[in-house]
PQR file of N, CA, C, O and H, with PARSE charges and radii, in Angstrom:
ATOM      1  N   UNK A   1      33.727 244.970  37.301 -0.4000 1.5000
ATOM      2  CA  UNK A   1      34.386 244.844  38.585 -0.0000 2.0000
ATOM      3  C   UNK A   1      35.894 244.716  38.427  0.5500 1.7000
ATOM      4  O   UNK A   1      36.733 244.820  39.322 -0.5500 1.4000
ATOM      5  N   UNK A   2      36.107 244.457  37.048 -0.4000 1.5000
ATOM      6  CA  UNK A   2      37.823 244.389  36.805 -0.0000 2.0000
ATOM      7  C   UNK A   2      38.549 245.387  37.205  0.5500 1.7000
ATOM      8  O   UNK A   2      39.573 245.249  37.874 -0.5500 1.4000
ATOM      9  H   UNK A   2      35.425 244.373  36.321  0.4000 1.0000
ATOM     10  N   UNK A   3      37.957 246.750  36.733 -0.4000 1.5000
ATOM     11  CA  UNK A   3      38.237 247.886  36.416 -0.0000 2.0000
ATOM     12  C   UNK A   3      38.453 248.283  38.317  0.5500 1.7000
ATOM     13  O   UNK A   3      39.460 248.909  38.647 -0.5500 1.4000
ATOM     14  H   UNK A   3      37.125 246.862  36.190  0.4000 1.0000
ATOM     15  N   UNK A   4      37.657 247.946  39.156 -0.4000 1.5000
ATOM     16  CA  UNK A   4      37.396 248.153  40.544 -0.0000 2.0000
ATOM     17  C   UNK A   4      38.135 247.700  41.119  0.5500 1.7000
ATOM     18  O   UNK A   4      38.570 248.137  42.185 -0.5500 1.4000
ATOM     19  H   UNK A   4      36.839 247.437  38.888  0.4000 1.0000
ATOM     20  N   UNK A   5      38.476 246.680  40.548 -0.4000 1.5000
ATOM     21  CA  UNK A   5      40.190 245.698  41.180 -0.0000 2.0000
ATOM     22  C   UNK A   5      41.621 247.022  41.381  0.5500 1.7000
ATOM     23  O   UNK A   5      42.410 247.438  42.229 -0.5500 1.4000
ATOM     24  H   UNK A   5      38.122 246.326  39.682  0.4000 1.0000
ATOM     25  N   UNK A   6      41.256 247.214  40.089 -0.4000 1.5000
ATOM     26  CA  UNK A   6      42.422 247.808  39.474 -0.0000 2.0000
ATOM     27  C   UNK A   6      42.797 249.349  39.980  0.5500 1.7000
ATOM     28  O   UNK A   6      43.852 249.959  39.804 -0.5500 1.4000
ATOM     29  H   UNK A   6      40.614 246.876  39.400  0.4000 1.0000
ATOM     30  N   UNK A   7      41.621 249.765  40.648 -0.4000 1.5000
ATOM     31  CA  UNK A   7      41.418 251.450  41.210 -0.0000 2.0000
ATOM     32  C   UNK A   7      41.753 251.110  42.532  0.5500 1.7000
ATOM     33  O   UNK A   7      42.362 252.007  43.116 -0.5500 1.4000
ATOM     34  H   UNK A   7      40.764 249.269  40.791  0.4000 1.0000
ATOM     35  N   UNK A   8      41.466 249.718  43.418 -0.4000 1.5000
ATOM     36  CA  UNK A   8      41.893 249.633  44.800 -0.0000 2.0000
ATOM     37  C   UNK A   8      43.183 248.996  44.659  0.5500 1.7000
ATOM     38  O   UNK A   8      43.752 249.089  45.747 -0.5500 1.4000
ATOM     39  H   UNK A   8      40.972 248.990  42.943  0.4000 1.0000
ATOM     40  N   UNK A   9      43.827 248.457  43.907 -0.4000 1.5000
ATOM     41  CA  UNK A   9      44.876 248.157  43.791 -0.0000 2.0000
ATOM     42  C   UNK A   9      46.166 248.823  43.671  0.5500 1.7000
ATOM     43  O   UNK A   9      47.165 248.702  44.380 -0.5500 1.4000
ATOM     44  H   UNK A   9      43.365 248.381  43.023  0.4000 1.0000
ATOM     45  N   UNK A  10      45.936 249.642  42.511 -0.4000 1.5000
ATOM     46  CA  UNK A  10      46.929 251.005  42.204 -0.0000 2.0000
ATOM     47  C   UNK A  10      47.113 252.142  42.741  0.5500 1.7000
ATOM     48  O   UNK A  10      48.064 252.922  42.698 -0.5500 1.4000
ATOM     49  H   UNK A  10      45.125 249.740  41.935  0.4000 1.0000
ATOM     50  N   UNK A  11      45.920 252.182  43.358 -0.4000 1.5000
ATOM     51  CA  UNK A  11      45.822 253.891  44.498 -0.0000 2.0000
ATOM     52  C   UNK A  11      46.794 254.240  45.433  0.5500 1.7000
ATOM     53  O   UNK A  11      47.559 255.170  45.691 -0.5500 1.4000
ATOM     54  H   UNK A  11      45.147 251.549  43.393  0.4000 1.0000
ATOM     55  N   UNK A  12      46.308 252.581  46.050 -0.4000 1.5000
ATOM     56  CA  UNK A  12      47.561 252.709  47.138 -0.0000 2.0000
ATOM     57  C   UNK A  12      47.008 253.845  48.324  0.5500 1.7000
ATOM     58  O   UNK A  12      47.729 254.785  48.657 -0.5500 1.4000
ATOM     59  H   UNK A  12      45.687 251.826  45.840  0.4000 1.0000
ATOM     60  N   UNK A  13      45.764 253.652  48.859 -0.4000 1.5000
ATOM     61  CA  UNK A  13      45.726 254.273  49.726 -0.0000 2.0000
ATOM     62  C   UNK A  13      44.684 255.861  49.467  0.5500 1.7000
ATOM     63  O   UNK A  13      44.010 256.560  50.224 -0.5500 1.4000
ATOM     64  H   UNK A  13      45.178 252.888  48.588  0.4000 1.0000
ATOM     65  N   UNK A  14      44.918 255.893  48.437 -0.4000 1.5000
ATOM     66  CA  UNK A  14      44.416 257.074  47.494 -0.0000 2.0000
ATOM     67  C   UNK A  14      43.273 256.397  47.300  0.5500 1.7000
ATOM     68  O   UNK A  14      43.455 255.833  46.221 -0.5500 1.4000
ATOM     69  H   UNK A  14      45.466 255.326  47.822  0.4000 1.0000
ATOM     70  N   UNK A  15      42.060 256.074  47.746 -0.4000 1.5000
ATOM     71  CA  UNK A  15      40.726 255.590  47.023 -0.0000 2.0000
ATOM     72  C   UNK A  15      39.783 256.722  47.043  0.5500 1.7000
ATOM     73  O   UNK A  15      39.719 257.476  48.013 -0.5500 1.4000
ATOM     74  H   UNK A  15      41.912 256.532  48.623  0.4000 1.0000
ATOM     75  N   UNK A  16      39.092 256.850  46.056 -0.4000 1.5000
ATOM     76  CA  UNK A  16      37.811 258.360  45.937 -0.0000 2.0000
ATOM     77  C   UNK A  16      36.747 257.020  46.593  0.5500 1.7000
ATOM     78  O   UNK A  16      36.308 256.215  45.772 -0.5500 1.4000
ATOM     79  H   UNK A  16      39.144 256.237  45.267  0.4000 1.0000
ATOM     80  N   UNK A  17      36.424 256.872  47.918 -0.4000 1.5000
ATOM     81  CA  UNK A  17      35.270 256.723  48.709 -0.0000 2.0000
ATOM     82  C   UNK A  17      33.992 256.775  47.722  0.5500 1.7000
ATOM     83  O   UNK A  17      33.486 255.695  47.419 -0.5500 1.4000
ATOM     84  H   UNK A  17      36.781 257.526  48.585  0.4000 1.0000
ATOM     85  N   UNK A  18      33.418 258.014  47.182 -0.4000 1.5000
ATOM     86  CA  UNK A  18      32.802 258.298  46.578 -0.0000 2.0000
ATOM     87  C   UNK A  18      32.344 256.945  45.057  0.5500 1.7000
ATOM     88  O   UNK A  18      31.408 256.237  44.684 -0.5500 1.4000
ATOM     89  H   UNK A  18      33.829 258.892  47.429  0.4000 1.0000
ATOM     90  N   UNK A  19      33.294 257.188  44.802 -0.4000 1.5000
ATOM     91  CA  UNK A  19      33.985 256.116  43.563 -0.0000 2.0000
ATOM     92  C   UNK A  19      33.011 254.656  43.956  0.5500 1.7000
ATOM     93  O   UNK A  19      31.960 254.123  43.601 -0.5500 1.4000
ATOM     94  H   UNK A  19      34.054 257.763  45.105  0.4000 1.0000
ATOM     95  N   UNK A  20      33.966 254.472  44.776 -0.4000 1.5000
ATOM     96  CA  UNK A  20      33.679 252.818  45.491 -0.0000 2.0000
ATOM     97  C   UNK A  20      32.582 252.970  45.739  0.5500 1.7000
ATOM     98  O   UNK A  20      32.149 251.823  45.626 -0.5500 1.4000
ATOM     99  H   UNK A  20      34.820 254.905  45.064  0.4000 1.0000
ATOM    100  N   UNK A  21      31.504 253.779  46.097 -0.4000 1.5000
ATOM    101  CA  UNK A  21      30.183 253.597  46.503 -0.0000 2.0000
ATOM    102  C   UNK A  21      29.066 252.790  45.157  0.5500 1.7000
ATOM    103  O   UNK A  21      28.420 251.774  44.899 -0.5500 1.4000
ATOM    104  H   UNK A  21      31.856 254.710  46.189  0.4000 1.0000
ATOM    105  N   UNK A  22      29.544 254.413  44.526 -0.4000 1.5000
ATOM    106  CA  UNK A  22      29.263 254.085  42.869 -0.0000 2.0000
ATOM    107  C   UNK A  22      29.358 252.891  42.439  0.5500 1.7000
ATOM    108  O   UNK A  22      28.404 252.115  42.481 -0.5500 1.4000
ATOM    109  H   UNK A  22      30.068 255.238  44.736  0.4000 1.0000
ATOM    110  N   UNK A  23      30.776 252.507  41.860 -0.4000 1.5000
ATOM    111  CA  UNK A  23      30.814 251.512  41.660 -0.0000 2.0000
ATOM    112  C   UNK A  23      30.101 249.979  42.303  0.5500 1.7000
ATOM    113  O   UNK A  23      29.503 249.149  41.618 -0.5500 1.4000
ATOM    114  H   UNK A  23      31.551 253.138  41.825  0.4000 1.0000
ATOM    115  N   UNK A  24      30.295 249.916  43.413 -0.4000 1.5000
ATOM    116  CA  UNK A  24      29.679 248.827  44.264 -0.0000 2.0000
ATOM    117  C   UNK A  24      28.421 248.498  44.097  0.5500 1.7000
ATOM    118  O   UNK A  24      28.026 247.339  43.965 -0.5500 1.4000
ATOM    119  H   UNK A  24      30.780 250.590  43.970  0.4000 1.0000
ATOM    120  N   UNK A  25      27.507 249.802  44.092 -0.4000 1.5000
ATOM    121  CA  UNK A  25      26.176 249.919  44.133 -0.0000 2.0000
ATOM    122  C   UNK A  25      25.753 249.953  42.487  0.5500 1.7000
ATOM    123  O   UNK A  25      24.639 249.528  42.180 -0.5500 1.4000
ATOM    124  H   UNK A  25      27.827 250.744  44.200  0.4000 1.0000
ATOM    125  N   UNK A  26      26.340 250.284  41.810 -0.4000 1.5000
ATOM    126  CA  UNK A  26      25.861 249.797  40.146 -0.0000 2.0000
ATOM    127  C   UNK A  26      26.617 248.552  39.810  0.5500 1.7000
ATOM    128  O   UNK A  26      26.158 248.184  38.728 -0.5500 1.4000
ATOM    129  H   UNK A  26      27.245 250.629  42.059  0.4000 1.0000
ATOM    130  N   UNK A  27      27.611 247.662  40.223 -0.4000 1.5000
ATOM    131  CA  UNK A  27      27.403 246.242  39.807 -0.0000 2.0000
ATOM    132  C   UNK A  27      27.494 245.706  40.630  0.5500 1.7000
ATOM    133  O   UNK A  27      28.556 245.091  40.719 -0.5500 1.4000
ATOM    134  H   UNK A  27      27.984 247.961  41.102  0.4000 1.0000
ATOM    135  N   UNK A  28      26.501 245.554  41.772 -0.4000 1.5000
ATOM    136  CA  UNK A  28      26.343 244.266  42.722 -0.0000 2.0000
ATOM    137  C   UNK A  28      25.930 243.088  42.102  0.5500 1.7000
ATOM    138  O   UNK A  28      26.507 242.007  42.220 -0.5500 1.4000
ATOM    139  H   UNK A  28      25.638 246.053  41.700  0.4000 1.0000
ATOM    140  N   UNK A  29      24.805 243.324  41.358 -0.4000 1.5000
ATOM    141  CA  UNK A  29      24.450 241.954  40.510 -0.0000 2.0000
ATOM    142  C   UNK A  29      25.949 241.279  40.217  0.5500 1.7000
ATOM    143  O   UNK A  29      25.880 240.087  39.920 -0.5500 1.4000
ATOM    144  H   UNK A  29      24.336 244.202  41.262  0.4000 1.0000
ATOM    145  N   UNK A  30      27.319 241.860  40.255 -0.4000 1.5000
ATOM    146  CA  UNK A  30      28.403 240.907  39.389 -0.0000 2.0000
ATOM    147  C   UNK A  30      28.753 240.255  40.871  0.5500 1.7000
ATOM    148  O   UNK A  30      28.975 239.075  40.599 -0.5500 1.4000
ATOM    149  H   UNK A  30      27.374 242.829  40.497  0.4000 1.0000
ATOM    150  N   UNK A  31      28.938 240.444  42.498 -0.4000 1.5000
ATOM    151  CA  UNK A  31      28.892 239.951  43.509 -0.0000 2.0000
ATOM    152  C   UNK A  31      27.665 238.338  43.519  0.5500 1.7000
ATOM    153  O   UNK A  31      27.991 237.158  43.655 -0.5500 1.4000
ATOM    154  H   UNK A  31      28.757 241.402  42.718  0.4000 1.0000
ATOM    155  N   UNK A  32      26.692 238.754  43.381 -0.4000 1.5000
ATOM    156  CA  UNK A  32      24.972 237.713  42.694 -0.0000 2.0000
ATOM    157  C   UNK A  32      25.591 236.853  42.043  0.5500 1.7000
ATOM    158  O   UNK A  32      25.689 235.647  42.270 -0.5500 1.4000
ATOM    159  H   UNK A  32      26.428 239.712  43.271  0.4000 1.0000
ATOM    160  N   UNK A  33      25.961 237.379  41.334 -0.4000 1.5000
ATOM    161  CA  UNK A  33      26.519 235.978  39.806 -0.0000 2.0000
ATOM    162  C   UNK A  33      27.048 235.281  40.275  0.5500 1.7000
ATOM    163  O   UNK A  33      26.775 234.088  40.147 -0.5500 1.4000
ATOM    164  H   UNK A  33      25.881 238.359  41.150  0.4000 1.0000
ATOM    165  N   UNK A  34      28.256 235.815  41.194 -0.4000 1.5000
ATOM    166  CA  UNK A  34      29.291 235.334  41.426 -0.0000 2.0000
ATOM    167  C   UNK A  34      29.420 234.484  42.705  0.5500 1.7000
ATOM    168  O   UNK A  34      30.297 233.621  42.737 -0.5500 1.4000
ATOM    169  H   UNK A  34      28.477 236.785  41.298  0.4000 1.0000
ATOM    170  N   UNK A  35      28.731 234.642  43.597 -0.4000 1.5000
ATOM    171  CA  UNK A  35      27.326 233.696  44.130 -0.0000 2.0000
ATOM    172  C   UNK A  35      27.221 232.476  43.847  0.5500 1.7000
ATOM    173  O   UNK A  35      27.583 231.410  44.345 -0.5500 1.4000
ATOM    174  H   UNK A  35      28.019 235.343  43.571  0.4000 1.0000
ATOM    175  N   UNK A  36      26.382 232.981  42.516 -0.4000 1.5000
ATOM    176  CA  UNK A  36      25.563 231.815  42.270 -0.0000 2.0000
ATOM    177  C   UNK A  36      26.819 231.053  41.727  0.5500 1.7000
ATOM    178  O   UNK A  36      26.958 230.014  42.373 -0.5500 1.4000
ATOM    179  H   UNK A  36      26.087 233.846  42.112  0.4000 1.0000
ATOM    180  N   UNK A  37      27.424 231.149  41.122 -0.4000 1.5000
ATOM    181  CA  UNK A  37      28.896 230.239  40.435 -0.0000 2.0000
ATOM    182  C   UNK A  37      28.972 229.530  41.172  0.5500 1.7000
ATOM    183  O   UNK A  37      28.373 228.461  41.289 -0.5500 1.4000
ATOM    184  H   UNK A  37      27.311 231.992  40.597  0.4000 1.0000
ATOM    185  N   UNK A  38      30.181 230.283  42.186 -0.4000 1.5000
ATOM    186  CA  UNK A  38      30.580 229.087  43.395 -0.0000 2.0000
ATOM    187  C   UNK A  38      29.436 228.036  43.605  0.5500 1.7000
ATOM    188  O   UNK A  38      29.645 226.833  43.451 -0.5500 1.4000
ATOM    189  H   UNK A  38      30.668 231.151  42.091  0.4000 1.0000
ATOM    190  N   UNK A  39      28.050 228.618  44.014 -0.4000 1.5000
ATOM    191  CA  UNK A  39      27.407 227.653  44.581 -0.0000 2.0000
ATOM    192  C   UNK A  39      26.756 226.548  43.865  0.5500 1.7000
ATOM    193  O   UNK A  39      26.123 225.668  44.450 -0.5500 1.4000
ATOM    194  H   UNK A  39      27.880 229.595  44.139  0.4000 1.0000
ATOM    195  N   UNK A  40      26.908 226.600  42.654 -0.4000 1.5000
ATOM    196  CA  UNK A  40      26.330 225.896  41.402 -0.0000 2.0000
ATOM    197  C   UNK A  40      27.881 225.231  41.456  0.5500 1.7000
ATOM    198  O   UNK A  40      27.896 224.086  41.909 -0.5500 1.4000
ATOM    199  H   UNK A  40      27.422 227.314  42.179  0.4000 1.0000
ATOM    200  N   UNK A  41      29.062 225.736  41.095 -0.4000 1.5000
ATOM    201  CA  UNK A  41      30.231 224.196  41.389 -0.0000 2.0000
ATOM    202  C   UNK A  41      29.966 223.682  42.480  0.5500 1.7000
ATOM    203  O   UNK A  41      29.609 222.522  42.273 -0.5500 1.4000
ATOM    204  H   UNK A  41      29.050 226.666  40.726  0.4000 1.0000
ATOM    205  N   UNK A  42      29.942 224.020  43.939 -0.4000 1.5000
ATOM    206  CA  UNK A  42      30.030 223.405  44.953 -0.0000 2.0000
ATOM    207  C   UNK A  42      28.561 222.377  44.843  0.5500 1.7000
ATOM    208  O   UNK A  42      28.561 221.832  45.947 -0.5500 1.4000
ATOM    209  H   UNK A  42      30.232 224.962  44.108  0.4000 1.0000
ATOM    210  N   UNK A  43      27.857 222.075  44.404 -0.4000 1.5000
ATOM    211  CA  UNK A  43      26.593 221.582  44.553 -0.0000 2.0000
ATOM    212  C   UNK A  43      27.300 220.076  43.471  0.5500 1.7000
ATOM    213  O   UNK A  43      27.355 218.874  43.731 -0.5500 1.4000
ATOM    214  H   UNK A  43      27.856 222.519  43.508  0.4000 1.0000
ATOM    215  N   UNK A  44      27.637 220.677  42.539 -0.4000 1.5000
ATOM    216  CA  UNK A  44      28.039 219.697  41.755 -0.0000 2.0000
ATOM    217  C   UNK A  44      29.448 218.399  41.726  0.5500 1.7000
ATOM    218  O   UNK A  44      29.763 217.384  41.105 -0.5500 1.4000
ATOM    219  H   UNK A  44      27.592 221.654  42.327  0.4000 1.0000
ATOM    220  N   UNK A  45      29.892 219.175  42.724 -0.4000 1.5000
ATOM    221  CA  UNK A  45      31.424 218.471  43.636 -0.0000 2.0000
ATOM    222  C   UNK A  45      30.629 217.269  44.549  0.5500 1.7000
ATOM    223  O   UNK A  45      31.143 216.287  45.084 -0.5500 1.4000
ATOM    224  H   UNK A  45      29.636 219.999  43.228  0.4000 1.0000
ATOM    225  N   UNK A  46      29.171 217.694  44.542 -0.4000 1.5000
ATOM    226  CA  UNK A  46      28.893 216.434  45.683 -0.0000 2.0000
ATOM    227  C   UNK A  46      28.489 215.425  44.797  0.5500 1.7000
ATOM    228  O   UNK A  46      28.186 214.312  45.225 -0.5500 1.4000
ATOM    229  H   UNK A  46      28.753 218.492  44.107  0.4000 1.0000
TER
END
């Protein structure tokens, strides 16, 4: 997802649609993880 940062960042407007689908849809699990993180600190703040 680094790499995905870095393609909506630099384009500038220029995004391949296409791209972003791809991408999105082969690492959602890193969205999941990232999920579960937050919610595993926030549980532990109480």
């Amino acid at each position: 997802m680094r790499g995905f940062r870095n393609i909506v960042v630099h384009r500038y407007g220029k995004i391949d649609y296409r791209l972003v689908f791809s991408l999105l849809d082969e690492q959602l699990g890193d969205f999941s993880e990232f999920i579960g993180e937050v919610e595993t600190f926030l549980r532990e703040q109480v």
